[in-house]
TORBADO-679291 format. One line per 10 residues: number of its first residue (from 0); their letters; for each residue x, y, z of C-alpha. Coordinates in pm, whole numbers. Last residue first. Layout:
N
NUM	A	X,Y,Z  ...
This chain:
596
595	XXXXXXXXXX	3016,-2072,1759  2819,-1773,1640  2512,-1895,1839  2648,-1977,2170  2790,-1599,2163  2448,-1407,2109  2303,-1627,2405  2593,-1565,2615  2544,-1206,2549  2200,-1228,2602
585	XXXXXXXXXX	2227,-1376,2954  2459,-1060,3012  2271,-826,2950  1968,-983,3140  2216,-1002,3473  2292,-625,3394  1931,-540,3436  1947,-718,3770  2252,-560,3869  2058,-256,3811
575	XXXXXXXXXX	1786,-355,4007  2034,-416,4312  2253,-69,4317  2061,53,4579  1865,404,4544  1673,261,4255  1494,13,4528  1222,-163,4317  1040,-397,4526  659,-233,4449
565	XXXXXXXXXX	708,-59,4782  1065,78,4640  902,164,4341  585,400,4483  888,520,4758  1122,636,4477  839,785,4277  727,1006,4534  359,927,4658  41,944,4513
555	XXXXXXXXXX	133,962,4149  -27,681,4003  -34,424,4259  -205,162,4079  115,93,3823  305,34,4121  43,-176,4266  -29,-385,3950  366,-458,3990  379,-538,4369
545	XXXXXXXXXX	92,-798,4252  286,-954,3905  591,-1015,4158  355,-1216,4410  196,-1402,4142  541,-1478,3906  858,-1542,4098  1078,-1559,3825  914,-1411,3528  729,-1113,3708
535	XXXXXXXXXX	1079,-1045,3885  1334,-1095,3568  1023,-819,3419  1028,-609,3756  1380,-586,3738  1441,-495,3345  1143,-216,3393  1382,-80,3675  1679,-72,3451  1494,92,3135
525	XXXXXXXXXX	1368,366,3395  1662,390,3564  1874,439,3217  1630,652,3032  1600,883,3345  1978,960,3372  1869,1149,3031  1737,1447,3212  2020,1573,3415  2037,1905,3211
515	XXXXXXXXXX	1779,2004,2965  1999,2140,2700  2256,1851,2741  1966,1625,2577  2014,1827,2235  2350,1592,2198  2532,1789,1905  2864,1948,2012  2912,1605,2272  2983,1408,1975
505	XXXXXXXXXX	3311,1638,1902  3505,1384,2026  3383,1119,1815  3638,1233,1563  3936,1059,1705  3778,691,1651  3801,469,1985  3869,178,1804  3749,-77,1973  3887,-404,2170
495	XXXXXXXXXX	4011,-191,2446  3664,-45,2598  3365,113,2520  3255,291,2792  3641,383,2927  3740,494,2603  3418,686,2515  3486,848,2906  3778,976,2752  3696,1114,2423
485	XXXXXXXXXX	3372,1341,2613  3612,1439,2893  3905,1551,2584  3661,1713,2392  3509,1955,2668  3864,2041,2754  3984,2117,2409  3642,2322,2343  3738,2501,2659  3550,2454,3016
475	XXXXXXXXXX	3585,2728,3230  3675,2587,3616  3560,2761,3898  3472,2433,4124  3118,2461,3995  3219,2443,3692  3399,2093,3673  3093,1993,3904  2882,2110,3624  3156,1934,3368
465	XXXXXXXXXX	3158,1562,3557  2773,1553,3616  2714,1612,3249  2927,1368,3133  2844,1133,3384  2511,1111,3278  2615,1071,2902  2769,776,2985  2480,677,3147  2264,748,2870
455	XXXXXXXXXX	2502,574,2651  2533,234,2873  2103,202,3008  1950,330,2655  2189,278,2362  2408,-6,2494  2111,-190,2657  1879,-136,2331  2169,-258,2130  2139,-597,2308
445	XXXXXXXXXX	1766,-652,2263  1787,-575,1835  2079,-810,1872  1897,-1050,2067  1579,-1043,1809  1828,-1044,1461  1991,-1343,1667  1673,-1514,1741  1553,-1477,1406  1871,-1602,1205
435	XXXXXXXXXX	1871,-1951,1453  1529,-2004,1357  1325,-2184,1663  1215,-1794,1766  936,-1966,2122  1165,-1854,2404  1323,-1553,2239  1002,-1413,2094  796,-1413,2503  1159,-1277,2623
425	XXXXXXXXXX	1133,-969,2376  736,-917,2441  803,-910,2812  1109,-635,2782  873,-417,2600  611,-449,2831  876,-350,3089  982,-34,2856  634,79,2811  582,34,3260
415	XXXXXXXXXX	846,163,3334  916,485,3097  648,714,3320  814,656,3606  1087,929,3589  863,1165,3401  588,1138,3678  289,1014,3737  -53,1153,3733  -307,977,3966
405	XXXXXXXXXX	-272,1207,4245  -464,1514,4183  -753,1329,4017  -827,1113,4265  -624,750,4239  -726,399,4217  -910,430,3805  -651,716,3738  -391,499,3791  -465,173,3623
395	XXXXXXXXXX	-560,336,3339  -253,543,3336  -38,249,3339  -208,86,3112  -179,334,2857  146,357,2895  244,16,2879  -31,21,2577  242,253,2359  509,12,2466
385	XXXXXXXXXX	311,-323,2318  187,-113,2025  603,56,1982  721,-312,1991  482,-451,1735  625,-123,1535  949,-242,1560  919,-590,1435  757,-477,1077  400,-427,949
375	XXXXXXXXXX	335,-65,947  166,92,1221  130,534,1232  37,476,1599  -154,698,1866  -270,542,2156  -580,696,2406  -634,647,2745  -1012,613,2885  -1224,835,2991
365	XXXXXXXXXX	-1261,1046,3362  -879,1173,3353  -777,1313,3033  -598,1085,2747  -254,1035,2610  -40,742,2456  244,823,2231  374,745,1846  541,930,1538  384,1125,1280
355	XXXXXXXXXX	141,1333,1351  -129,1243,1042  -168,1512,749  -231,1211,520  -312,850,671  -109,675,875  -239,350,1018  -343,280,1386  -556,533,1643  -609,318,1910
345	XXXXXXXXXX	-867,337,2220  -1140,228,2002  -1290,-32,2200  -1169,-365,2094  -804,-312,2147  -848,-108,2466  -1077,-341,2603  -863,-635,2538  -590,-449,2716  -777,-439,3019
335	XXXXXXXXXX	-872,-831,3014  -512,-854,2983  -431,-671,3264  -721,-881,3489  -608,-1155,3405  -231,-1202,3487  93,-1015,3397  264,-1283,3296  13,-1333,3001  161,-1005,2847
325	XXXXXXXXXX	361,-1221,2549  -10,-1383,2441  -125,-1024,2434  149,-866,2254  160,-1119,1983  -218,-1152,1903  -233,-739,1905  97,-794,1645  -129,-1061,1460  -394,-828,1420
315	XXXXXXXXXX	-134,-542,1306  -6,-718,1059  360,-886,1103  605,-925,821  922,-1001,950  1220,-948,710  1550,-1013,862  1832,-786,729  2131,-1015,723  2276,-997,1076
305	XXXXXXXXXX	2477,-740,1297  2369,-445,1123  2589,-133,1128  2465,96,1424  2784,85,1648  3058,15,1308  3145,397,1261  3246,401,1612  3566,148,1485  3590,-205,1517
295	XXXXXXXXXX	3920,-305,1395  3974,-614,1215  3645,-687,1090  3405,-925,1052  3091,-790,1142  3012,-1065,1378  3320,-1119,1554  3403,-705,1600  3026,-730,1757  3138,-1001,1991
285	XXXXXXXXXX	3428,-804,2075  3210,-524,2152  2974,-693,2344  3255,-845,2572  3345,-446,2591  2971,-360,2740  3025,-673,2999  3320,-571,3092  3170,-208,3166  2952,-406,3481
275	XXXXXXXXXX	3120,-242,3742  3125,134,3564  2710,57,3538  2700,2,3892  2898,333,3964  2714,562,3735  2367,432,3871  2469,483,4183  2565,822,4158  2217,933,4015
265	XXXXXXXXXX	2049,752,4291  2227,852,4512  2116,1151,4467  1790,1100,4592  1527,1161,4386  1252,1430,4497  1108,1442,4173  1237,1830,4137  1462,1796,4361  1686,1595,4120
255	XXXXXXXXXX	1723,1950,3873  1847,2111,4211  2073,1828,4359  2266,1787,4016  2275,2171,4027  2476,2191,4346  2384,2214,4732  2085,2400,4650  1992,2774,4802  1744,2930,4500
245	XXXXXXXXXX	1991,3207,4368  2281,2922,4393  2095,2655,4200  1953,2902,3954  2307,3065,3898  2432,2719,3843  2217,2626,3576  2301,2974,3390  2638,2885,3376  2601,2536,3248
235	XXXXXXXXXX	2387,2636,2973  2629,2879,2855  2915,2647,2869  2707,2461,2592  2647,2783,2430  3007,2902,2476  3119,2505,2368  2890,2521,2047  3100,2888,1936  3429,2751,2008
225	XXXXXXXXXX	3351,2379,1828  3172,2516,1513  3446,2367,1242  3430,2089,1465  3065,2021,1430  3139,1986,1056  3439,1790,1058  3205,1550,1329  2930,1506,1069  3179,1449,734
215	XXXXXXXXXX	3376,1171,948  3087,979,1024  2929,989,697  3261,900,538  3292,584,749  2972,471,733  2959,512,330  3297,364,297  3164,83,561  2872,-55,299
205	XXXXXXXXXX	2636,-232,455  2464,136,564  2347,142,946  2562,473,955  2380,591,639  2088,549,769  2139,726,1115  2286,1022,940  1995,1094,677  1772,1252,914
195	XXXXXXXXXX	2081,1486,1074  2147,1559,745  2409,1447,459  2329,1628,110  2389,1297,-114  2637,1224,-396  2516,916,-530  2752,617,-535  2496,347,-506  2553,292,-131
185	XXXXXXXXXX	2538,655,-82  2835,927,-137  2876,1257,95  2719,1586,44  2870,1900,281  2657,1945,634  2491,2269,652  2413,2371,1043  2202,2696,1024  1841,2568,1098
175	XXXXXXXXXX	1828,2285,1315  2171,2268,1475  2214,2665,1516  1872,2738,1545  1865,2457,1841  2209,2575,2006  2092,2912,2044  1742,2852,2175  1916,2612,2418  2157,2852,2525
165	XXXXXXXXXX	1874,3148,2521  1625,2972,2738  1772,3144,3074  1678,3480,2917  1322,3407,2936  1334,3332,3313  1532,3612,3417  1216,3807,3457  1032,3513,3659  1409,3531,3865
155	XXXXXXXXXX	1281,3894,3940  944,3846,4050  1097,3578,4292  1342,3755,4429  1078,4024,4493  799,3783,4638  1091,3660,4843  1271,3312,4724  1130,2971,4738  1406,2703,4776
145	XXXXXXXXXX	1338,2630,5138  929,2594,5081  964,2373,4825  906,2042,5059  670,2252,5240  475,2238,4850  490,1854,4835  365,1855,5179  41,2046,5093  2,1823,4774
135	XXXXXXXXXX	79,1523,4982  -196,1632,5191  -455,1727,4939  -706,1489,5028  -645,1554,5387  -778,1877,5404  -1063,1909,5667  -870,1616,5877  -599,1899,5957  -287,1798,5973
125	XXXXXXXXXX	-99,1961,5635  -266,2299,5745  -168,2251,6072  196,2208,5938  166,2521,5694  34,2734,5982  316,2639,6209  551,2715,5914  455,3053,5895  232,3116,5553
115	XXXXXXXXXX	383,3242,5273  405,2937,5121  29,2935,5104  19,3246,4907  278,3187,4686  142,2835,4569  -236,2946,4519  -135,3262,4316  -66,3121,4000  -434,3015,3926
105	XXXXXXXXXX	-540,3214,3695  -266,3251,3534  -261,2858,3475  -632,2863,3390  -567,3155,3088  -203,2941,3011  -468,2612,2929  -766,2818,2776  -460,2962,2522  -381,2605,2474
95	XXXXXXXXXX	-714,2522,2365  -805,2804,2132  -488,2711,1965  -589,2354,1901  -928,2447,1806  -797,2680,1530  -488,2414,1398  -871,2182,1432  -1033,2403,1171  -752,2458,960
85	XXXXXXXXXX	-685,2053,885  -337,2082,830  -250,1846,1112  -502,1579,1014  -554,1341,1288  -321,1516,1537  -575,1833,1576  -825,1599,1685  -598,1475,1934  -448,1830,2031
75	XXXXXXXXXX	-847,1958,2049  -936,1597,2282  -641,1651,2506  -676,2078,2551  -1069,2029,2641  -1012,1780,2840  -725,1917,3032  -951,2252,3080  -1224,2091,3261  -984,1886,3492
65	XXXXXXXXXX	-747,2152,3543  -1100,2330,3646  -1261,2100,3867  -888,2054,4050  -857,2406,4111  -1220,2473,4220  -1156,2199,4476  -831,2344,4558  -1016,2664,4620  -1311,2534,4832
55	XXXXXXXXXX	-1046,2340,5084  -803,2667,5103  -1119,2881,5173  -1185,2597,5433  -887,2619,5586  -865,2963,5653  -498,3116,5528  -610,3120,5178  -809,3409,5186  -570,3684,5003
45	XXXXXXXXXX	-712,3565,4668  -1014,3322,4702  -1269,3536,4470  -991,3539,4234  -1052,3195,4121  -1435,3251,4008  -1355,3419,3702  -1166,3073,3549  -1535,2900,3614  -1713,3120,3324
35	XXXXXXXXXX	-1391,3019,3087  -1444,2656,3162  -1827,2685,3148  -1757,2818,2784  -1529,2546,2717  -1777,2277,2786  -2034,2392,2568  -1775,2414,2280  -1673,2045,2320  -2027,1963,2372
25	XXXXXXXXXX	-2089,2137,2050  -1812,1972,1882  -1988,1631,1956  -1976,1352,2208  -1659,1487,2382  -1442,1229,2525  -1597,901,2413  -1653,1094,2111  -1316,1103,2012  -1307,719,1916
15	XXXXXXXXXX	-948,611,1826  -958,520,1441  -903,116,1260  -1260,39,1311  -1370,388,1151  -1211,265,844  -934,532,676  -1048,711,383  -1174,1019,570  -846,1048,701
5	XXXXXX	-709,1086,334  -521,741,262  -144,685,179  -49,531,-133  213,284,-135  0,0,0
């Protein structure tokens, strides 16, 4: 099927149904105007919040209208989604985020106004019977309390707060828009424009000339930039470290975990597991060297494929067959879930024209979740259904056992329960593959997620956690400097039986992650914690599967760390990441039995 269908093509079996969230666009329209009558009542409650009840009554308001307006936003972005140039819906969209900054103005002074109170107040406010539905919300903001600033200090951070974005505004014309890569050859001998699109395929190219020369063309280019992407990077550095001193944090690595409340050492722990376990990352290597016969493996060689291409064809009904049969771990109840998502139009499937491209899961509290796919028959898109319904699950799950306040979850949870589906389907394929090609296209496809998501995350971790503290200290970072931490923790990642290629030293120029600082240590404790609950489900099976359905229950009632560690997932130990290094391993063994 070359062509791709109009939306109104595309059979209404095959869409996500809408209406379950708004039955028409007049209810859509109804709703919106009560929304907009209900934003006028917020001010009544300015300057009152020290009485209880006022406080009561105004979180109530609060939660009635983020409820209203997230509706309203989720169902104009998903309509919106269908068919992006659809002028109509670009209208609705707008009209929708413009209700969503309206509410959050709105609404900006409940925070101030209870943190101003003396911390007697505050506690007897978090005690009192009257309010102990938003408890945790009331802690959450005590918890904040000691990095809150005076209402001047405050004003003039807000002021600051535009000029903070520069680095990353800088860096993201400057990749996006201004960065001109020269042409390089294709595998037919075609001079080709190289772009940040065309990278990736060229460095999973057969053909090492082409890897080679694409590699070497990206990093010439970068390097030609290096002082001026080293100020911006520098840049970004700076201006964390004026936030974490202006608002009283030990460092920034403290401030951006605060956030989430994570420990740090859970941050440091990861690093130092992960350094235990490199031997494992450079017995990959060698294996990879084996199977790509080669001399030298060089960082041209990460993406090249290990095995002859290896078609599967799999249609989305057998890929819903797949998933489900692979999620029996997980016990009744979850699949009988998932059924109801796959009946009952919680999935948008094929592409059609003017369709977001891509994949996620979304929804508003009160209907189901929603999946977006653009499916095409392959392996990887069987993985992005049985990811896409983690989430979905997860959120079903939590807003049917959780008010409204404390079902969402955060960021750093968020990943577990896609990525542990994930890890499900893969051992489900690896137990039953009987074709010696198809299990090792599967445990290569398995392996490189560990290097890419749990190694290179962490390696860029400690990147960023070695030049803020580099700062910190008074040190200013040159281009050289930069280059030489970025070369040298490659060496130490990848180990003696590659070719640690000079040019990957400029690598760090064009990671968009090291705009939002301390993000990407997420990818590997999320991936790692998904890895121990699956080796849990599969070992121990009933009791595993019910500290599981109670993570995913919890929603965001408590702080992540303690919603994990009382599912038995302790990410401030080093323990689930040995267990996720245990998998690694098995793989590897697997990988090397067959090339014997």
């Amino acid at each position: 099927m070359n062509h791709v269908p109009k939306r109104s093509e595309t059979a209404p079996e095959q869409r996500w149904k809408l209406e379950d969230l708004f039955a028409s666009q007049a209810a859509w329209d109804k709703e919106y105007s009560e929304a907009k009558e209900q934003i006028k009542k917020a001010a009544a409650f300015q300057g009152k919040l020290a009485d209880p009840g006022q406080l009561k009554a105004c979180f109530e308001l609060e939660d009635d209208l983020s409820l209203h307006v997230e509706r309203l936003y989720v169902y104009a972005n998903m309509k919106h989604h269908e068919d992006t140039a659809e002028p109509s819906y670009q209208a609705l969209s707008d009209k929708s985020k413009k209700l969503s900054v309206e509410t959050s103005e709105a609404l900006s002074f409940i925070t101030p106004e209870v943190l101003s109170l003396d911390d007697k107040a505050l506690d007897a406010m978090i005690n009192n019977p009257e309010l102990a539905k938003y408890r945790h919300t009331l802690e959450e903001m005590r918890r904040q309390k000691a990095h809150i600033l005076s209402k001047g200090e405050e004003a003039l951070l807000a002021q600051v707060g535009n000029v903070s974005q520069a680095p990353g505004t800088i860096f993201s014309m400057l990749n996006n828009a201004d960065l001109k890569f020269p042409k390089v050859k294709d595998e037919s001998g075609q001079e080709v424009e190289l772009t940040h699109g065309r990278y990736i395929q060229f460095l999973e190219s057969k053909n090492r000339e082409v890897r080679s020369a694409a590699f070497k063309t990206m990093y010439e280019t970068y390097g030609k930039l290096k002082n001026t992407l080293a100020s911006t990077l520098n840049a970004n550095i700076t201006k964390n470290i004026f936030y974490s001193r202006a608002r009283k944090y030990p460092s920034t690595l403290e401030m951006s975990l605060y956030g989430d409340n994570i420990p740090k050492e859970v941050y440091t722990n990861l690093i130092d597991t992960i350094h235990k376990h490199l031997p494992l990352m450079h017995r990959y290597m060698e294996l990879r060297k084996k199977l790509l016969k080669v001399d030298e493996l060089h960082m041209y060689d990460l993406f090249a494929p290990l095995v002859d291409e290896f078609k599967m064809d799999i249609t989305f009904e057998q890929a819903k067959a797949t998933v489900k049969e692979s999620l029996k771990p997980l016990g009744e109840d979850y699949l009988n879930v998932l059924q109801d998502g796959f009946d009952n139009g919680w999935i948008d499937v094929y592409e059609n024209e003017g369709k977001r491209s891509g994949a996620y899961s979304w929804g508003a509290y009160g209907t189901h979740p929603y999946v977006l796919l653009n499916h095409k028959d392959n392996l990887n898109s069987m993985f992005t259904l049985t990811h896409e319904m983690g989430h979905a699950l997860h959120s079903y799950y939590s807003d049917g056992n959780q008010d409204y306040r404390d079902a969402q979850y955060t960021i750093f949870l968020a990943e577990v329960a896609s990525t542990l589906n994930e890890a499900l389907l893969m051992d489900y394929m690896l137990k039953k593959s009987t074709d010696p090609k198809e299990k090792m296209y599967l445990l290569t496809y398995y392996a490189d997620q560990f290097r890419t998501t749990v190694f290179r995350q962490t390696m860029f971790a400690e990147f960023e956690k070695i030049t803020h503290e580099r700062t910190e200290q008074g040190d200013s970072l040159t281009p050289q400097e930069l280059s030489q931490i970025y070369y040298d923790l490659n060496v130490k990642y990848y180990g003696p039986g590659m070719v640690i290629d000079k040019d990957i030293e400029m690598e760090w120029a064009r990671i968009p992650h090291f705009y939002t600082s301390f993000y990407v240590y997420k990818y590997a404790t999320g991936f790692s914690a998904a890895t121990s609950f699956s080796k849990q489900i599969l070992e121990e099976g009933a009791p595993a599967v019910e500290r599981y359905l109670g993570f995913l229950k919890s929603g965001g009632s408590d702080y992540s760390i303690n919603i994990l560690k009382k599912a038995g997932v302790d990410m401030s130990t080093p323990e689930p990441i040995e267990q996720a290094m245990s998998v690694f391993e098995e793989l590897i063994e697997q990988m090397e039995q067959l090339t014997k």
